[in-house]
LODRENGU-377386 format. One record per residue (C-alpha): x, y, z. Coordinates in Angstrom, 3 decimals. Layout:
<recs>
        px        py        pz
         X         Y         Z
...
</recs>
This chain:
<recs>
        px        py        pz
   218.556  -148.660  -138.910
   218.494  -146.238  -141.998
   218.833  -142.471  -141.058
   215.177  -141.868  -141.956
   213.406  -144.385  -139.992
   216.077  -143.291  -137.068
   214.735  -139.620  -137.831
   211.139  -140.405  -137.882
   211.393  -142.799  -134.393
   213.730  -139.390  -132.890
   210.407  -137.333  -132.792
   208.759  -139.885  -130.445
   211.902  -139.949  -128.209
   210.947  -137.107  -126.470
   209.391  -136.896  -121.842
   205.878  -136.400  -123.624
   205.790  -138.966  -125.927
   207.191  -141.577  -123.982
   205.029  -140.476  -120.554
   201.994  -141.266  -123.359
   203.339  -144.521  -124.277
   203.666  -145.764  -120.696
   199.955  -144.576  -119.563
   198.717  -146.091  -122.900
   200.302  -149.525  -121.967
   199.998  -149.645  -118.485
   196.061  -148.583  -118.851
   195.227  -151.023  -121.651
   197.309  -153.654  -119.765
   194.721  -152.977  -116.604
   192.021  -152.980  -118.255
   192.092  -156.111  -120.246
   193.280  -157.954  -117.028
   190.592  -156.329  -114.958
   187.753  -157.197  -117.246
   189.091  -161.056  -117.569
   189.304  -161.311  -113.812
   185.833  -159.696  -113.770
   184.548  -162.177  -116.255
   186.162  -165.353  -114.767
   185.145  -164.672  -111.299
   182.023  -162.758  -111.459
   182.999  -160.651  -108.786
   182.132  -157.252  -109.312
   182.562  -153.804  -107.239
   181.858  -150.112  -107.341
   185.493  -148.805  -106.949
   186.621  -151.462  -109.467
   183.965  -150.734  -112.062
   185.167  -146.641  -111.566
   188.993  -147.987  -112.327
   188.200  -150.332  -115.426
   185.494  -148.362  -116.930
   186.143  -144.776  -116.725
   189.477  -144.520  -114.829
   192.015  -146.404  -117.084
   190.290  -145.189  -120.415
   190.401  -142.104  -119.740
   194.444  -142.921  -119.026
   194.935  -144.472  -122.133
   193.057  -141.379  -124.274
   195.607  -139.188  -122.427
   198.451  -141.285  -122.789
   197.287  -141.420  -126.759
   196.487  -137.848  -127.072
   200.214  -137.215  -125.434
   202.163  -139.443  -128.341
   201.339  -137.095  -131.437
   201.236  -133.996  -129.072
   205.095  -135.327  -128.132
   205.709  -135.411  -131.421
   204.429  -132.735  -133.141
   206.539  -130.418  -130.573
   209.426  -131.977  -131.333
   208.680  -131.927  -135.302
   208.145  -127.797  -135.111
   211.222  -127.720  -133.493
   212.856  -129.209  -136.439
   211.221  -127.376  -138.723
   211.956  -123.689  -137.233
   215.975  -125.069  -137.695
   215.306  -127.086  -141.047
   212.672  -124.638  -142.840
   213.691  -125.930  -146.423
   214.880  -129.184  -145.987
   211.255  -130.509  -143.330
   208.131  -129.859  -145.279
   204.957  -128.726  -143.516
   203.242  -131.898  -143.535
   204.601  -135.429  -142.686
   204.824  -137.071  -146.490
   202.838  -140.615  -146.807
   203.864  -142.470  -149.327
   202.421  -146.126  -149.715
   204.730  -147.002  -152.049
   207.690  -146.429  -149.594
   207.768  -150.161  -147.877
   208.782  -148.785  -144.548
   205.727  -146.027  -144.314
   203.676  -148.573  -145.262
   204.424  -151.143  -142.651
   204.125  -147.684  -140.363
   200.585  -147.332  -141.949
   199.166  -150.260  -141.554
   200.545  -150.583  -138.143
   198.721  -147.617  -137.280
   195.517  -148.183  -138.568
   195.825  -151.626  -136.469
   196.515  -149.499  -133.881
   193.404  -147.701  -133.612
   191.193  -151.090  -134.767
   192.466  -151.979  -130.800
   192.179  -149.222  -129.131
   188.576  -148.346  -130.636
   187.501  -151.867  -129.634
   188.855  -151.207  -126.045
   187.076  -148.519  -125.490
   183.529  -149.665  -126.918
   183.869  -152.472  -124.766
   184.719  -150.211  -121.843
   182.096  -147.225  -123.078
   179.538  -150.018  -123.388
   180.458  -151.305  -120.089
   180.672  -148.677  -118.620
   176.976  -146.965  -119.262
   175.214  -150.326  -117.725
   177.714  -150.410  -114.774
   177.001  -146.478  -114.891
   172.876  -147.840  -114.711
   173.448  -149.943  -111.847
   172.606  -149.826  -108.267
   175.986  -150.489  -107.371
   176.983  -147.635  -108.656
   174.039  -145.434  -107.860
   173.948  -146.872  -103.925
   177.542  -148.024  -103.089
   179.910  -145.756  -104.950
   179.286  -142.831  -102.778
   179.354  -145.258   -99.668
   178.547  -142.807   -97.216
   176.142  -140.570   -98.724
   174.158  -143.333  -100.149
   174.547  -145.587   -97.469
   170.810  -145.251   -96.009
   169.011  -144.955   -99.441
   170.752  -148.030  -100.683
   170.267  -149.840   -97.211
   166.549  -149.127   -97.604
   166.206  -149.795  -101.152
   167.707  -152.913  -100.680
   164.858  -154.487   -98.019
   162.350  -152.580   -99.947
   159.126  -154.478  -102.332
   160.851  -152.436  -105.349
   164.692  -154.055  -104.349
   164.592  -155.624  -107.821
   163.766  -152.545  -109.496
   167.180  -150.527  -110.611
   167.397  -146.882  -109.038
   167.715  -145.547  -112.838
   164.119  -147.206  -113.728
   162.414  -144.654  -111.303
   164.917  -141.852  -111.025
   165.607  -141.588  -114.645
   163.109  -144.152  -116.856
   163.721  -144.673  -120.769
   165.004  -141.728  -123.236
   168.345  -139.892  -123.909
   167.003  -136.210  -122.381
   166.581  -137.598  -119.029
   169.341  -139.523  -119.319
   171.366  -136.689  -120.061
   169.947  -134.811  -117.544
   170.661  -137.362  -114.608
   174.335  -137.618  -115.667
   174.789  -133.803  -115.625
   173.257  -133.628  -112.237
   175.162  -136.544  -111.111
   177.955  -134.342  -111.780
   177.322  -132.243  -109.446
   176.644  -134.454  -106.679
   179.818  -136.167  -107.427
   181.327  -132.884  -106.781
   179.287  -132.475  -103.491
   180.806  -135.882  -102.476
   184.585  -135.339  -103.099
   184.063  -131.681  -101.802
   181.659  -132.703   -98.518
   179.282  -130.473   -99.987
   176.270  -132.693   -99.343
   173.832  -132.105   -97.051
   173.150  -134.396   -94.335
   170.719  -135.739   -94.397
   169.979  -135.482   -98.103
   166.901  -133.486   -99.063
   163.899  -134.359  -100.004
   161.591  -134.673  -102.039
   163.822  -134.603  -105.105
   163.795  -131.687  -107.405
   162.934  -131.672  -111.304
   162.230  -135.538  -110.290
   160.311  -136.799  -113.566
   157.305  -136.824  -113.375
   155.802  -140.347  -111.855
   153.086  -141.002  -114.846
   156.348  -141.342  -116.635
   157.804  -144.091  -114.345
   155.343  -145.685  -112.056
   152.479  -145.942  -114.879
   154.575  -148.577  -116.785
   154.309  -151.110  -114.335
   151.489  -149.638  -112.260
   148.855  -149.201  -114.626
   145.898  -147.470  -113.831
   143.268  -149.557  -115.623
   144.429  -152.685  -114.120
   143.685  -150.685  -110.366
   141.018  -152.910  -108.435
   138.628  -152.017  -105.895
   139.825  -153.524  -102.180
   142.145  -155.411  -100.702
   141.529  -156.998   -97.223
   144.733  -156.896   -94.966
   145.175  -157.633   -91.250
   147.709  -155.382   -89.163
   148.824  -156.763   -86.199
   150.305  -155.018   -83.505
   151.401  -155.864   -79.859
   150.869  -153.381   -76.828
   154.223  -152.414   -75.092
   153.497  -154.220   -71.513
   154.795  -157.463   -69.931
   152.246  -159.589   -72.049
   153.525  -157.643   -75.431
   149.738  -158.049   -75.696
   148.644  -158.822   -79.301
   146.341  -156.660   -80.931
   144.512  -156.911   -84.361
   142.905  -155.293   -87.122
   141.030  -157.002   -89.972
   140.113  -153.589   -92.517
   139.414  -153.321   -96.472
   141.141  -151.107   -98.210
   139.230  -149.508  -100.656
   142.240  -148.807  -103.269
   139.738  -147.896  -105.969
   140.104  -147.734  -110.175
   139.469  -145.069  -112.786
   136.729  -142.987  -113.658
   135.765  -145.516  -116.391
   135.354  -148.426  -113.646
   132.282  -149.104  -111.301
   134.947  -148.860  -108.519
   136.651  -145.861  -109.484
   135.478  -143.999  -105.619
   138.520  -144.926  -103.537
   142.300  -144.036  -102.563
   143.071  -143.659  -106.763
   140.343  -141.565  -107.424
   142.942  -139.024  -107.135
   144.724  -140.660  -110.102
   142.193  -140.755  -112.253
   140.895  -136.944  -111.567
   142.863  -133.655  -111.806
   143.969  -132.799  -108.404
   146.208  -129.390  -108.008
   147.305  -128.026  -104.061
   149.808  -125.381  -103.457
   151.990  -126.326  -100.251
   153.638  -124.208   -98.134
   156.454  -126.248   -96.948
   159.145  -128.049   -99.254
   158.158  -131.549   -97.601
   155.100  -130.939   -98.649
   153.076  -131.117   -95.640
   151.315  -128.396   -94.627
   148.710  -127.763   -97.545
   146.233  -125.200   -96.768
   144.990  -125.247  -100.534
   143.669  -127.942  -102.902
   141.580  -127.641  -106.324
   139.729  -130.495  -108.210
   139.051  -130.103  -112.017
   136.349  -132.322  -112.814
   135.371  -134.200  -116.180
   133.599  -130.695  -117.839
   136.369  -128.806  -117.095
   134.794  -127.058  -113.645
   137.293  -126.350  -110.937
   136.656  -126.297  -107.076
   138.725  -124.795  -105.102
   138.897  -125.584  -101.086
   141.159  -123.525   -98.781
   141.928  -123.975   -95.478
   139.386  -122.571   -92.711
   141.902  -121.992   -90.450
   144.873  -120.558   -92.089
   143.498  -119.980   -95.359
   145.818  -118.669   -98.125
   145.130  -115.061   -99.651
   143.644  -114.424  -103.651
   147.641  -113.222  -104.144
   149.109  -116.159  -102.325
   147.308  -118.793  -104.498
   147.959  -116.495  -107.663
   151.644  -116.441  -107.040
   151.735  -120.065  -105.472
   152.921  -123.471  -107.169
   150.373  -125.593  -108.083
   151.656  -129.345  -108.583
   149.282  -131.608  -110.190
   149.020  -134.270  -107.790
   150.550  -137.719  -108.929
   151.515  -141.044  -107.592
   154.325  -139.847  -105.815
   152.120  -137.087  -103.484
   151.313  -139.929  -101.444
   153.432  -143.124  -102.644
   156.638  -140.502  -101.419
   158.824  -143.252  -100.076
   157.862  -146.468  -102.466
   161.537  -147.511  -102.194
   163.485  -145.826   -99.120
   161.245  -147.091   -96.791
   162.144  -146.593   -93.446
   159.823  -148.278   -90.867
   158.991  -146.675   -86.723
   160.436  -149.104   -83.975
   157.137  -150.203   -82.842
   156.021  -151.390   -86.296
   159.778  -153.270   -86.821
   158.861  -155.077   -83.504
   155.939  -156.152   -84.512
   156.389  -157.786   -87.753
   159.592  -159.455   -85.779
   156.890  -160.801   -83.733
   154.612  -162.262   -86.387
   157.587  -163.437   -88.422
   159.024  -165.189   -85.297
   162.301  -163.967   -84.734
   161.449  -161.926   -81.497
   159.643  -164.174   -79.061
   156.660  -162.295   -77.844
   156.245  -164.441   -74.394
   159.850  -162.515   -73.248
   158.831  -159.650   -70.843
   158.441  -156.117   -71.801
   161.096  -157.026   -74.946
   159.367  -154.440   -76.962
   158.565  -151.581   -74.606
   162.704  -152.306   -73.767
   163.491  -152.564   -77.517
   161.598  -149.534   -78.872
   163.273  -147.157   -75.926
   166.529  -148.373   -76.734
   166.017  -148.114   -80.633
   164.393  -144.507   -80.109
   167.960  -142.709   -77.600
   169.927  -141.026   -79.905
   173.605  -142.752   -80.771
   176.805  -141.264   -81.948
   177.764  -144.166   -84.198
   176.540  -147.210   -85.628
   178.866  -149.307   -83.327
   177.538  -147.167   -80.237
   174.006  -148.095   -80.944
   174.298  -151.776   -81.166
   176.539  -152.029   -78.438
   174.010  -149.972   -76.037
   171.520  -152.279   -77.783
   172.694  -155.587   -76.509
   173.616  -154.147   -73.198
   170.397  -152.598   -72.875
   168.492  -155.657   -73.198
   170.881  -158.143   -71.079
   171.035  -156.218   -67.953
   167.104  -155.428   -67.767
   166.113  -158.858   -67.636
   169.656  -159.860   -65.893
   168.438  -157.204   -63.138
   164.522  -157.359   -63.414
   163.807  -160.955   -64.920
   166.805  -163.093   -63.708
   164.574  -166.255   -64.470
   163.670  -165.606   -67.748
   167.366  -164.350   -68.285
   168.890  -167.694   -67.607
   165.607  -169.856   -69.035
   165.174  -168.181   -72.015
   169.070  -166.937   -72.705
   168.833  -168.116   -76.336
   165.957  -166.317   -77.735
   166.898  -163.147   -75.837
   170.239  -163.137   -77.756
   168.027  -163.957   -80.757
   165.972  -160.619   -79.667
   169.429  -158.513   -79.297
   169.876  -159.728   -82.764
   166.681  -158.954   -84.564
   166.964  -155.479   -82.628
   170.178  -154.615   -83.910
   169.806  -155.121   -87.285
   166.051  -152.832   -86.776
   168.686  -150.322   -86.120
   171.138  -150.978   -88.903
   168.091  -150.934   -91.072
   166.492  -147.824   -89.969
   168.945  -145.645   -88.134
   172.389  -144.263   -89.837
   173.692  -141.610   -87.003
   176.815  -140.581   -89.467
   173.826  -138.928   -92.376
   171.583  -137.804   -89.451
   169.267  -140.345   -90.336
   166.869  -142.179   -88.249
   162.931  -143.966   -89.416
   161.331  -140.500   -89.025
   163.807  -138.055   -90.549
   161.803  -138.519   -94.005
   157.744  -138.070   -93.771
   155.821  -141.071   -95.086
   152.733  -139.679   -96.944
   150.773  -142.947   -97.188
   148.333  -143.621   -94.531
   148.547  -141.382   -91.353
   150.001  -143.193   -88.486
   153.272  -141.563   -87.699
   152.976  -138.346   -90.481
   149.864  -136.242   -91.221
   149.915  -138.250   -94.877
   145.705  -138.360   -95.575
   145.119  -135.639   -93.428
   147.133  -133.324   -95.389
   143.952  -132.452   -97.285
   141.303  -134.850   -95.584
   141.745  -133.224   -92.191
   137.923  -131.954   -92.265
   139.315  -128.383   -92.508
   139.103  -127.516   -96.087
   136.462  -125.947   -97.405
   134.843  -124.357  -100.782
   133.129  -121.033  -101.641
   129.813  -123.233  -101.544
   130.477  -124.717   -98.596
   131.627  -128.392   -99.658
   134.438  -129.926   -96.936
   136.851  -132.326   -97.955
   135.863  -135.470   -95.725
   137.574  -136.721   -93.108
   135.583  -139.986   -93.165
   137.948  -142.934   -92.627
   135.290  -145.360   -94.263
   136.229  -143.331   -97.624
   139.526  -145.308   -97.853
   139.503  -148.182   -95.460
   136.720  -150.351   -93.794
   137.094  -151.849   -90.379
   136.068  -155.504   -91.060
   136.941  -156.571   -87.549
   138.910  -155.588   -84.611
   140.417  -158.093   -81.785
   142.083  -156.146   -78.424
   141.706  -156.405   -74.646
   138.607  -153.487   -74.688
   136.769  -155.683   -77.070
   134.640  -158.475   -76.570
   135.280  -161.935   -78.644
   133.121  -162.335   -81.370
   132.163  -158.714   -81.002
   130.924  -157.023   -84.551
   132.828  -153.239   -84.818
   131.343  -150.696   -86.920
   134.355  -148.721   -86.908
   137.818  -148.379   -85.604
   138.488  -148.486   -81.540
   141.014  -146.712   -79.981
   142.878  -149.485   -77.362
   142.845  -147.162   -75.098
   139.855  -144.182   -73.933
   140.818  -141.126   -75.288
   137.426  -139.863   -75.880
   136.785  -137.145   -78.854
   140.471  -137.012   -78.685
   140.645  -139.702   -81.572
   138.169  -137.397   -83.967
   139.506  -133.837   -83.032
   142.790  -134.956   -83.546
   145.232  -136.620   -86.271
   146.860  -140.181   -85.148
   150.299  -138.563   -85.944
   150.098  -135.978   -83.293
   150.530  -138.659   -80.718
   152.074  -141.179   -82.866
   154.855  -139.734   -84.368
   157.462  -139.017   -81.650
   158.743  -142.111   -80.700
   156.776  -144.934   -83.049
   155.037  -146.805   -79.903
   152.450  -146.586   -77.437
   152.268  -145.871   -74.101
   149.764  -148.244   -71.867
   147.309  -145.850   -70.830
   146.511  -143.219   -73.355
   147.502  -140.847   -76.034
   151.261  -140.995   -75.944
   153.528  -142.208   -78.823
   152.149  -145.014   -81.081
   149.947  -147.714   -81.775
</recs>
């Protein structure tokens, strides 16, 4: 080896320059391996995808960055010994056979490692879009959101086409908040459960509107909800009702649920869940606004000055058209329709709902209490059917416990009512935010509380009514008098997602 190439290799025999090397190779090594193995098999995961497309880059950058860095130390250090014999700047010389070869090399060099990371860059902002890495990276944060995502009508939808939707300034924005909650995560920073609604969310004529559209809105849809009293029958109940969904203001059906769509609606809430609303105004086509406030607890001239007024959008009432997490009664029904709970066993959902509803320390607890739960009541109370019908009751212990993997995560304090549902009004005030009867303008004008303004009752079969009976409107299953008018279904409904035979306890 001539004494100039062994002087040029000397300045990258140095702890810094060599510590670069190794990262360099060891990270580009990794990540080529990692992607074919991700390519062959298909197999993809979260904690991988972090390793190949942000981990080892950024490893082989440093280890890069350290080389020259290496280096250049040791070449200063020459030069404060050498001052007249090392010129300031290395000297390329092409025509110099060795430099050349050094040159071209180098330029090689960086061809490879600029293709690495594009690949990994590119790879890394769709694995970066992806619900794997939006719902499973932060495993236990996530872990409800993603769980109810997942069994949700939008589960083929990716989180990033409603939290963030096309353009680089929200993308930019998302990542630099992600940042944060990243932080939140490795710090245990994040609240628990996570709050809601979102803040600075975009808004949802942005997202929803390019698959929703508004034009293509029609004016009903008939749908049957069937429900099953909690007694020893599981007694089926049904509703046959019309939705009246609605269109816009330049359709013959624009009166209906997205009216408010199609019209300027602003409200000031006083509450960060948004639902205690005690003021509302509605700008029509000429540009005349009426304002309603709240007979009861009416907000103050100042109050509405100084208040935020949201324009009302999709997601005012569509607040949960993804996380969806659904009461214990309404889980047990469905089970029923869809056959995997057999309604003939005994009290199974009066049992099922009370066990569902105790509170549990841990996933594992729940389940466990779950099974037991269910085995000894009809072991103690129903010995027949416990030995007749042994199958479907382990079938039942089944369905039950994965209601409660669905809807209950004890570790993120979250259960089916920690978030407020705004559509309809079952277990949350949702309609009756505003259409409570209790708002009222300067001239007098109420905001209705007529339930025939968004649904029709098209027919109604229960124990209190007749066969072939004609209903005008909805009946109550039980008689709770001017209870149902004077109040809202929620105030009975929303404790523990089911009724109680007899009256105005919690549920259906």
């Amino acid at each position: 080896m001539s004494e100039s190439r062994r002087e040029i290799l000397g300045y990258f025999f140095n702890i810094i320059s060599l510590v670069g090397m190794i990262l360099a190779t060891v990270a580009t090594g990794l990540i080529i391996v990692l992607l074919s193995v991700e390519l062959i098999t298909g197999v993809e995961s979260p904690y991988l995808g972090v390793l190949v497309y942000f981990i080892f880059p950024a490893m082989l950058i440093l280890g890069l960055l350290l080389v020259p860095i290496g280096a250049f130390r040791i070449r200063q250090r020459h030069r404060l010994a050498k001052p007249d014999i090392i010129p300031p700047y290395p000297d390329l010389d092409l025509n110099d056979r060795r430099k050349r070869r050094l040159f071209v090399f180098f330029i090689l060099g960086t061809v490879v490692f600029v293709v690495i990371i594009s690949i990994a860059a590119l790879k890394g902002y769709h694995f970066t879009e992806s619900a794997d890495f939006c719902g499973k990276l932060c495993h236990t944060v996530m872990t409800p959101e993603y769980t109810a995502w997942s069994k949700s009508p939008h589960a083929r939808v990716r989180c990033v086409d409603c939290h963030i939707g096309p353009g680089a300034k929200w993308y930019v924005k998302a990542k630099i908040s992600g940042l944060k909650q990243i932080y939140a995560v490795l710090a245990h920073t994040y609240a628990a459960p996570i709050e809601t609604p979102v803040a600075n969310l975009r808004p949802a004529r942005d997202i929803c509107e390019r698959c929703h559209w508004p034009e293509k809105f029609y004016s009903g849809r008939q749908r049957v909800f069937y429900h099953y009293a909690p007694d020893a029958k599981n007694t089926p109940r049904e509703i046959n009702m019309l939705i009246n969904i609605g269109g816009t203001p330049k359709t013959p059906t624009a009166a209906g649920i997205h009216w408010h769509i199609g019209s300027e609606v602003y409200y000031i809430a006083r509450d960060n869940k948004r639902l205690d609303i005690p003021y509302v105004a509605v700008k029509d086509k000429n540009g005349r606004i009426t304002e309603y406030n709240d007979e009861h607890e009416p907000l103050s001239k100042e109050a509405i000055a100084k208040g935020q007024k949201r324009l009302m959008d999709c997601i005012d009432c569509h607040n949960r058209p993804s996380h969806i997490y659904r009461s214990p009664g309404r889980e047990m029904d469905e089970n029923f329709v869809s056959g995997h709970i057999d309604p003939t066993l005994p009290f199974i959902k009066k049992m099922a709902v009370e066990l569902l509803a105790k509170p549990y320390k841990t996933k594992e607890e729940g389940r466990a209490a779950i099974a037991s739960g269910i085995e000894e009541f009809y072991a103690k109370n129903h010995p027949k059917t416990a030995g007749e019908k042994a199958a479907a009751i382990r079938q039942a212990i089944e369905s039950v416990q994965d209601i409660y993997n669905r809807n209950f995560f004890p570790n993120m304090k979250v259960s089916w009512n920690t978030y407020p549902d705004h559509i309809g009004h079952f277990y949350t005030p949702g309609c009756f935010r505003c259409h409570g009867g209790k708002h009222k303008s300067a001239d007098g004008k109420v905001i209705s509380k007529d339930c025939n303004i968004c649904h029709i009752v098209l027919g109604q079969k229960q124990e209190n009514i007749r066969p072939g009976t004609k209903v005008k409107g909805f009946i109550h299953p039980t008689d709770i008098g001017d209870s149902m008018i004077a109040l809202n279904c929620s105030e009975c409904h929303s404790a523990g997602g089911e009724d109680v035979p007899g009256g105005g306890g919690k549920g259906k």
